[in-house]
SEZA-733497 format. One line per field, with one value per residue (C-alpha): residue number from 0; y, z, x; chain; residue in three letters. Coordinates in Angstrom, 1 decimal. Layout:
// SEZA-733497
num <- NUM, ...
py <- Y, ...
pz <- Z, ...
px <- X, ...
chaine <- A, ...
residu <- ALA, ...
//
This chain:
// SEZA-733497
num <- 0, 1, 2, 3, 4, 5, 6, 7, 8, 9, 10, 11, 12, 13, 14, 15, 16, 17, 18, 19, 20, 21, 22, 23, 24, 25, 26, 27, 28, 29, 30, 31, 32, 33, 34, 35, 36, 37, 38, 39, 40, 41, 42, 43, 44, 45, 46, 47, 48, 49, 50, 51, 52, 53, 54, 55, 56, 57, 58, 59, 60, 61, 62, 63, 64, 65, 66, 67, 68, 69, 70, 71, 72, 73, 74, 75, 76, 77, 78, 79, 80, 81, 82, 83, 84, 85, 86, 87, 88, 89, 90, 91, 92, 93, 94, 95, 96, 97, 98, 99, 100, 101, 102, 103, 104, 105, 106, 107, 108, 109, 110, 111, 112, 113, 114, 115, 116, 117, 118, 119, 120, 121, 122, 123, 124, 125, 126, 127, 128, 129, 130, 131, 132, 133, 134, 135, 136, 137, 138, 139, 140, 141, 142, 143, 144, 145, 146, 147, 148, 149, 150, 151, 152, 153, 154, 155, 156, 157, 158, 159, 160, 161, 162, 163, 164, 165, 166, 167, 168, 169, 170, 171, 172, 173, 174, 175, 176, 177, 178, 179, 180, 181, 182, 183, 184, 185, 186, 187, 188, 189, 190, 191, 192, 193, 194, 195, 196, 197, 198, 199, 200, 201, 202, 203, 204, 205, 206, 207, 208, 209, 210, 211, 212, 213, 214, 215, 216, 217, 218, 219, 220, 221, 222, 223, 224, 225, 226, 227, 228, 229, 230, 231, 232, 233, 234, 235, 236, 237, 238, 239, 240, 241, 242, 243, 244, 245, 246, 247, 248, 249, 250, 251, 252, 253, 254, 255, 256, 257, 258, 259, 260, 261, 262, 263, 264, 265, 266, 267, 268, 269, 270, 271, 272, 273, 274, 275, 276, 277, 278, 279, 280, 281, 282, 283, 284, 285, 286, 287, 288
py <- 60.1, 58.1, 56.9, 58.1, 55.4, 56.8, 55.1, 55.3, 55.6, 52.6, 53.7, 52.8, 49.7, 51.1, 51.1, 47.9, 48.5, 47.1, 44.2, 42.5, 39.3, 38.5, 35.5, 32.8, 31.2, 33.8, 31.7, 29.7, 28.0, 26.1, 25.0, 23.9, 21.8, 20.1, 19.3, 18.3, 15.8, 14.2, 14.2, 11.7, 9.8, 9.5, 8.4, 6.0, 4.7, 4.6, 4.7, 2.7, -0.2, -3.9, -4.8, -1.9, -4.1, -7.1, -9.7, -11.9, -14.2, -13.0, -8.8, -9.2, -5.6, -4.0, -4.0, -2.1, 0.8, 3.3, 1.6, 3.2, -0.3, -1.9, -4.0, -3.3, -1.7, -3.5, -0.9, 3.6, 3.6, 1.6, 3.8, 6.9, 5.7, 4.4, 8.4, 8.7, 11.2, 13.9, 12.7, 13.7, 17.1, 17.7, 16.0, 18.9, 21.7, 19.6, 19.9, 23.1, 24.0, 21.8, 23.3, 27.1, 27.1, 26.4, 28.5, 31.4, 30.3, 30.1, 33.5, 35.4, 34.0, 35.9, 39.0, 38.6, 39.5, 38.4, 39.6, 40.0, 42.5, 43.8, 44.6, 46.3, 48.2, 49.6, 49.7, 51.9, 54.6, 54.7, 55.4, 58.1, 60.1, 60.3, 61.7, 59.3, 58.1, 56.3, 53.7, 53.5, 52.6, 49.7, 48.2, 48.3, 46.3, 44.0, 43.5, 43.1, 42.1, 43.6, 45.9, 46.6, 47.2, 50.0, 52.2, 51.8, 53.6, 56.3, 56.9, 57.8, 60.5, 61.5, 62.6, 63.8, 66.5, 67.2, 68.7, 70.3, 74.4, 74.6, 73.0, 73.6, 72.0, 70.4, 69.4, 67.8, 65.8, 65.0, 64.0, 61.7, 60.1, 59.6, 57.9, 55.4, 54.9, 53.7, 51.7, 49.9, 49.8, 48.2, 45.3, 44.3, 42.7, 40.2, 39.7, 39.1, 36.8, 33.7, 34.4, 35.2, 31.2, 30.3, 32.4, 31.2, 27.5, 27.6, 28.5, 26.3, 23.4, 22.9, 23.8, 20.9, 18.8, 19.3, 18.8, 15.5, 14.6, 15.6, 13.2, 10.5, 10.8, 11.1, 7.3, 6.4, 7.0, 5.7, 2.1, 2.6, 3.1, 0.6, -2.3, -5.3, -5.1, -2.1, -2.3, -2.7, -2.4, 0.7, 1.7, 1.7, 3.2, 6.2, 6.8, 6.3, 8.8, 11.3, 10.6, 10.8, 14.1, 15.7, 14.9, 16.6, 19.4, 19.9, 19.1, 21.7, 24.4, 23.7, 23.9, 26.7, 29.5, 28.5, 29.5, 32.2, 34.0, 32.8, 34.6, 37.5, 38.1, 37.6, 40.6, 42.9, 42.6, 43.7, 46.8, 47.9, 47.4, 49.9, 52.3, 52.7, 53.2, 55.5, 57.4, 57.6, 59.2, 62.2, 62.8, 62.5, 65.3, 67.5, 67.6, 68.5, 70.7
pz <- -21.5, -20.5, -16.7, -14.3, -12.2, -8.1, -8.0, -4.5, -3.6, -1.4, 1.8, 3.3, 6.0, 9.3, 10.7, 13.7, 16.8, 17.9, 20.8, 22.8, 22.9, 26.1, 27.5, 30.3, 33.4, 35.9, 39.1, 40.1, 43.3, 40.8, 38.9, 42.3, 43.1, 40.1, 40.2, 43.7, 42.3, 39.7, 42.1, 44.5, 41.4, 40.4, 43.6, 44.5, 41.7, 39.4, 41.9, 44.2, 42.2, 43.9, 40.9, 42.3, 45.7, 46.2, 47.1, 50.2, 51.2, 54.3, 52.7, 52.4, 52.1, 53.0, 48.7, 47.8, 46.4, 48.4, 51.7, 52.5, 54.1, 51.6, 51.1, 49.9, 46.4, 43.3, 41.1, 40.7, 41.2, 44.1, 45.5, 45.0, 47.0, 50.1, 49.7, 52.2, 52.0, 51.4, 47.6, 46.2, 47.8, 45.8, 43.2, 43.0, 42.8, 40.1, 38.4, 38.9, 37.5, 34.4, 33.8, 34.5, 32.5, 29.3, 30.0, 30.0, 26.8, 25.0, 26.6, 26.2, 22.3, 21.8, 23.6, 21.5, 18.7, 14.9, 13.4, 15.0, 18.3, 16.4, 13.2, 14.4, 16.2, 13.5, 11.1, 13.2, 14.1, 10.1, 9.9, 12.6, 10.9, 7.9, 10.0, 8.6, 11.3, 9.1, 8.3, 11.7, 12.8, 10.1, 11.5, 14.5, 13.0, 11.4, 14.4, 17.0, 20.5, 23.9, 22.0, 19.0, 21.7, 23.0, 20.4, 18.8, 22.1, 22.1, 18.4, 19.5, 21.4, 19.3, 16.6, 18.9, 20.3, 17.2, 16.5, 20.0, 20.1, 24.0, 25.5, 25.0, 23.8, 27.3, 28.6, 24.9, 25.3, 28.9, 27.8, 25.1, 27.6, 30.2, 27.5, 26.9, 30.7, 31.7, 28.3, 29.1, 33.0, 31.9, 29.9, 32.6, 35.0, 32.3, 31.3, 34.6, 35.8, 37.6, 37.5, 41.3, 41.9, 39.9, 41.9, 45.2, 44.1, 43.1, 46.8, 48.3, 46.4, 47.7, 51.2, 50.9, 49.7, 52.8, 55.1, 53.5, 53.5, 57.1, 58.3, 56.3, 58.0, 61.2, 60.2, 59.3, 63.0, 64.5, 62.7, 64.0, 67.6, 68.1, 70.6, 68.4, 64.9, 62.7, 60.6, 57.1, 56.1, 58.3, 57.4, 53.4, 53.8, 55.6, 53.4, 50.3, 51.4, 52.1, 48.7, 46.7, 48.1, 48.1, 44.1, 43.9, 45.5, 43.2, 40.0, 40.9, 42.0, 38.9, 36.6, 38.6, 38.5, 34.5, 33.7, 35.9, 34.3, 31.2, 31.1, 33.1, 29.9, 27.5, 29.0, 29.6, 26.1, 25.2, 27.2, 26.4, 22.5, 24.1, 25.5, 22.6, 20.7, 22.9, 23.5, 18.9, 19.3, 22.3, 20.2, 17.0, 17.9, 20.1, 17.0, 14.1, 16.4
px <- -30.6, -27.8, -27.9, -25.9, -24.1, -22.2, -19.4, -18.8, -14.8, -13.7, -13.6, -9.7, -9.9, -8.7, -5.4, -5.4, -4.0, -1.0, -1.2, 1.4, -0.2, 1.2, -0.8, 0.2, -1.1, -2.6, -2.4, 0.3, -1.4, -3.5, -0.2, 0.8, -1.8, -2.2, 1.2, 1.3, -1.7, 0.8, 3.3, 1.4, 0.5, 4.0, 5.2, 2.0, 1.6, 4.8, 8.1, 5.6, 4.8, 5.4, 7.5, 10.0, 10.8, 11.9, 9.1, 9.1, 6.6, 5.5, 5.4, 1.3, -0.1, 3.2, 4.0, 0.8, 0.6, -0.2, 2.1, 5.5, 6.4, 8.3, 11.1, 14.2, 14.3, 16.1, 15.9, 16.2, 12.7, 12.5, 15.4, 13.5, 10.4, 12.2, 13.4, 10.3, 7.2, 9.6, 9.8, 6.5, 7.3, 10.3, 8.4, 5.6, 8.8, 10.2, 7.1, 6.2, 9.2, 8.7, 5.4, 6.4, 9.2, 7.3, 4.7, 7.1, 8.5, 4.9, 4.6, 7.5, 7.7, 4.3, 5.3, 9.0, 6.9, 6.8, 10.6, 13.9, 13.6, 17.4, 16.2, 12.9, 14.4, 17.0, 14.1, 12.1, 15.1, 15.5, 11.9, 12.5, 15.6, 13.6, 10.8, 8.8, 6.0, 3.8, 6.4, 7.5, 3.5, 3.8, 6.7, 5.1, 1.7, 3.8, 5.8, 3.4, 4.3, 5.7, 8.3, 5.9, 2.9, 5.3, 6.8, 2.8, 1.6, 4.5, 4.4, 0.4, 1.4, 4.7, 1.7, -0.7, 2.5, 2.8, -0.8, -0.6, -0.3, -0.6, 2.6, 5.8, 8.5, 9.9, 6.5, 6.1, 9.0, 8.4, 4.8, 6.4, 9.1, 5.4, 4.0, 6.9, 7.5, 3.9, 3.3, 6.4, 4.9, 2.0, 3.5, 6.1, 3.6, 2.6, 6.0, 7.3, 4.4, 5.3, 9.6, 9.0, 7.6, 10.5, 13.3, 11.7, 12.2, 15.4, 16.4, 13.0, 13.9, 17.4, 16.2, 13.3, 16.6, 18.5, 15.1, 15.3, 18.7, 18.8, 15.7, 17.8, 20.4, 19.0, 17.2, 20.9, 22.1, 19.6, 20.1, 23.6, 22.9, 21.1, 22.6, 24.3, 24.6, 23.5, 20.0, 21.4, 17.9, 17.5, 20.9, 20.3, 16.8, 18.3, 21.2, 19.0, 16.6, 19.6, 20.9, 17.6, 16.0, 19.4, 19.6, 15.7, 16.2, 19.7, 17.7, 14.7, 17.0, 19.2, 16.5, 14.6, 17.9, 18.4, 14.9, 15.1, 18.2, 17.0, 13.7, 15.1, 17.8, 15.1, 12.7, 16.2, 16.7, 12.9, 13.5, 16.7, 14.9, 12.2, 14.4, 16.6, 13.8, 12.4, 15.1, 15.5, 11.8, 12.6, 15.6, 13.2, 11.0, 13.4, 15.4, 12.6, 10.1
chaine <- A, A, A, A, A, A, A, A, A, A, A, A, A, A, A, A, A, A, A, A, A, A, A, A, A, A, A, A, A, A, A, A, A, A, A, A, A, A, A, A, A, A, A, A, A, A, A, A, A, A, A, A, A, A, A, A, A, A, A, A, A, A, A, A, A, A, A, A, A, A, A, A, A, A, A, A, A, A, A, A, A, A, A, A, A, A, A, A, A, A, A, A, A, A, A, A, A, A, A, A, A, A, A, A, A, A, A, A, A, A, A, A, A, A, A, A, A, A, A, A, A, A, A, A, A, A, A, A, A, A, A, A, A, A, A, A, A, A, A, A, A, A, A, A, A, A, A, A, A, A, A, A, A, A, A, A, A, A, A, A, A, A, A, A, A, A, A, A, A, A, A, A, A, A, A, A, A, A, A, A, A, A, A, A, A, A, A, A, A, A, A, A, A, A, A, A, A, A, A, A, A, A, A, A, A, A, A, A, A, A, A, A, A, A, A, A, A, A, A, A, A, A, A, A, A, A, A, A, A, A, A, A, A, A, A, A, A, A, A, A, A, A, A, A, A, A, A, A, A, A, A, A, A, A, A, A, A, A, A, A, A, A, A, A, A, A, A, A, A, A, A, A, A, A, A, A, A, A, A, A, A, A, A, A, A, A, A, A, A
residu <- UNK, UNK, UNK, UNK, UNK, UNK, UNK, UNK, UNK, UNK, UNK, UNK, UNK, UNK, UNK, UNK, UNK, UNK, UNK, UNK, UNK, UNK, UNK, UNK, UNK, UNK, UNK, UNK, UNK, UNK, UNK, UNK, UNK, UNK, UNK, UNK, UNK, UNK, UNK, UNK, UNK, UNK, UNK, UNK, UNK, UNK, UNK, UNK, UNK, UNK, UNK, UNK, UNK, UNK, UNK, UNK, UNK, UNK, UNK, UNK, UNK, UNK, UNK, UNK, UNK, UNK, UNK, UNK, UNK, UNK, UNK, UNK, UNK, UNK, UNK, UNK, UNK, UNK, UNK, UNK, UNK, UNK, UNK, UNK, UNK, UNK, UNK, UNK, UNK, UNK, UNK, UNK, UNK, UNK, UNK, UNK, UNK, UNK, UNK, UNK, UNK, UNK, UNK, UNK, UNK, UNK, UNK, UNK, UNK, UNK, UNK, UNK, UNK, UNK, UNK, UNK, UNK, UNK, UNK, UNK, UNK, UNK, UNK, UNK, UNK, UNK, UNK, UNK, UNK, UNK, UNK, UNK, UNK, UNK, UNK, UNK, UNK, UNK, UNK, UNK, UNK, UNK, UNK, UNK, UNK, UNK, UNK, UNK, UNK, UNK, UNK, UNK, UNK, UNK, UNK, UNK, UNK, UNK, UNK, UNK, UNK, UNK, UNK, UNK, UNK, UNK, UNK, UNK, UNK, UNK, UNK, UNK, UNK, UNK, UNK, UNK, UNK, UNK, UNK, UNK, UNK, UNK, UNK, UNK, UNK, UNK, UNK, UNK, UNK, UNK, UNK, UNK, UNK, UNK, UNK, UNK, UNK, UNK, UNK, UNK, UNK, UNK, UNK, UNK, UNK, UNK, UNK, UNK, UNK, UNK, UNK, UNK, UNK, UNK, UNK, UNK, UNK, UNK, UNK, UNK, UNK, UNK, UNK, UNK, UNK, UNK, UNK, UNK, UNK, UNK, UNK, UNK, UNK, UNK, UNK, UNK, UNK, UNK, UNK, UNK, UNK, UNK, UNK, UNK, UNK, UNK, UNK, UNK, UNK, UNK, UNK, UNK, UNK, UNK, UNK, UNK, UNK, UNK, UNK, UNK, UNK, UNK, UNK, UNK, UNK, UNK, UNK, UNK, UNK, UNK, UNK, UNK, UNK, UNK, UNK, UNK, UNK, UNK, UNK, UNK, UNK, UNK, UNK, UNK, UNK, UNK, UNK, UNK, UNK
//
C-alpha cells in the first residue's frame, strides 16, 4: 500500500496593522533644563575663557571662569560674555529651539510616511473608484505613517458598514465620517507635540532680548551720569550687553516662528491628504451602497 502523505495548505501570514510611527520627546521641561545646563557651560566655560579678555596684571581671580568681573573683551566671544547673566538665558531659548526643531523633523518624517503623501493619496482614490478595498489597505501598509495610520482605520469601518444589515445608509456614512474624525483626533496630539514651546519662544525670546537690552542700557546711562568723565569701560559694557542680548533674542525668535510655520504647513498638508481621502471614501460607499 502506498503511504499517504497530508500536505497541509500554507496557512496565509496575517495582514499587519498599519502604525503611524509617530515618536518624539514627551517632555519639554527636561529639554529645558538640559539645555539650560549647556547653556551655563557655554557661557562659563567657552565665551568666559581668560584668553577672551584682555589681561592686566593686577586682574587676579577677576579672569576666571566662572567671575563676571572681567576686563575688557578683545574678541566676539568676549563681547558676548560682558552681555551679563542675561546671555546664558537667551542661550537656553537658543537651544531649546535648536534641539526642538530637529526633533520635529525626525518626527514628522516618520509620521510623513514611506512614499509621497501626493501620490498615496491619488493611488488610494483610484483604488476607491474601482471599488477595490483591498488594494487601497495595501497602499496603506506600504505607506505607513500619520496619513496611512488614517485611511487604514477608516477603511476598517468602510468594510465593517459594509457587512452591517442594521443601520441605514445615513448612520453608515455618518459612522464612516466618526471613524475618520477621531482617528485623525488621535494622531494630532503627537503630531503637534512641542509646536506650542516653539510658538511661545518665538515671542519669549525677543521679550528676554529687550529685558536685556533694556538693563544695558540702563548700565550705559549710568556710566554717563556719573560726575566728570563717562566710564568708557562702563559705557562699552552697557552698550555691548544691549547689543548682544538684543541679537539673541532676534536669532531665537527668528529661528523659533520658521520652525513654527514650517512644521505647522507640514501637518496641514497631512490633513488636507486625510480629508481628501476621506471625503473619496463617504463618497465611495454613498455612491456603490
Amino acid at each position: 500500500m502506498a503511504e499517504q502523505t497530508n500536505i497541509q495548505k500554507p496557512q496565509p501570514a496575517p495582514k499587519k496593522e498599519v502604525s503611524s510611527n509617530v515618536s518624539g520627546i514627551k517632555s519639554a521641561s527636561i529639554v529645558v533644563l538640559i539645555c539650560f545646563i549647556f547653556a551655563l557651560i557655554i557661557f562659563f566655560c567657552g565665551l568666559g575663557l581668560p584668553s577672551n579678555f584682555k589681561v592686566t596684571p593686577d586682574t587676579g581671580f577677576a579672569n576666571g571662569f566662572f567671575s563676571l568681573d572681567k576686563e575688557g573683551p578683545q574678541n566676539l566671544a568676549g563681547t558676548m560674555f560682558k552681555g551679563g547673566i542675561i546671555v546664558p538665558v537667551l542661550l537656553t531659548c537658543f537651544l531649546v529651539v535648536v534641539v526642538l526643531t530637529v526633533e520635529r523633523w525626525i518626527a514628522l518624517s516618520k509620521a510623513k510616511g514611506k512614499g509621497n503623501t501626493t501620490k498615496f493619496v491619488e493611488n488610494v482614490k483610484a483604488a476607491l473608484r474601482n471599488h477595490d478595498i483591498a488594494k487601497a489597505e495595501d497602499l496603506c501598509r506600504k505607506q505607513q505613517g500619520t496619513v496611512g495610520a488614517v485611511v487604514y482605520a477608516t477603511l476598517q469601518k468602510y468594510k465593517e458598514m459594509e457587512r452591517d444589515t442594521v443601520l441605514t445608509k445615513e448612520q453608515k456614512l455618518a459612522s464612516i465620517q466618526a471613524t475618520l474624525e477621531e482617528a485623525t483626533a488621535l494622531e494630532m496630539p503627537a503630531l503637534q507635540q512641542n509646536l506650542p514651546v516653539l510658538a511661545t519662544l518665538t515671542t519669549l525670546g525677543t521679550l528676554i532680548g529687550l529685558f536685556g537690552t533694556v538693563l544695558g542700557m540702563i548700565k550705559s546711562f549710568q556710566a554717563l551720569s556719573n560726575s566728570g568723565a563717562p566710564d568708557s569701560t562702563e559705557l562699552s559694557t552697557g552698550i555691548s550687553e544691549a547689543l548682544v542680548n538684543t541679537a539673541l533674542g532676534i536669532a531665537t525668535a527668528a529661528l523659533a516662528l520658521i520652525g513654527y510655520n514650517f512644521y505647522t504647513n507640514k501637518i496641514d498638508n497631512m490633513t488636507y491628504a486625510i480629508d481628501e481621502i476621506g471625503f473619496a471614501t463617504v463618497s465611495t460607499f454613498s455612491a456603490s451602497h
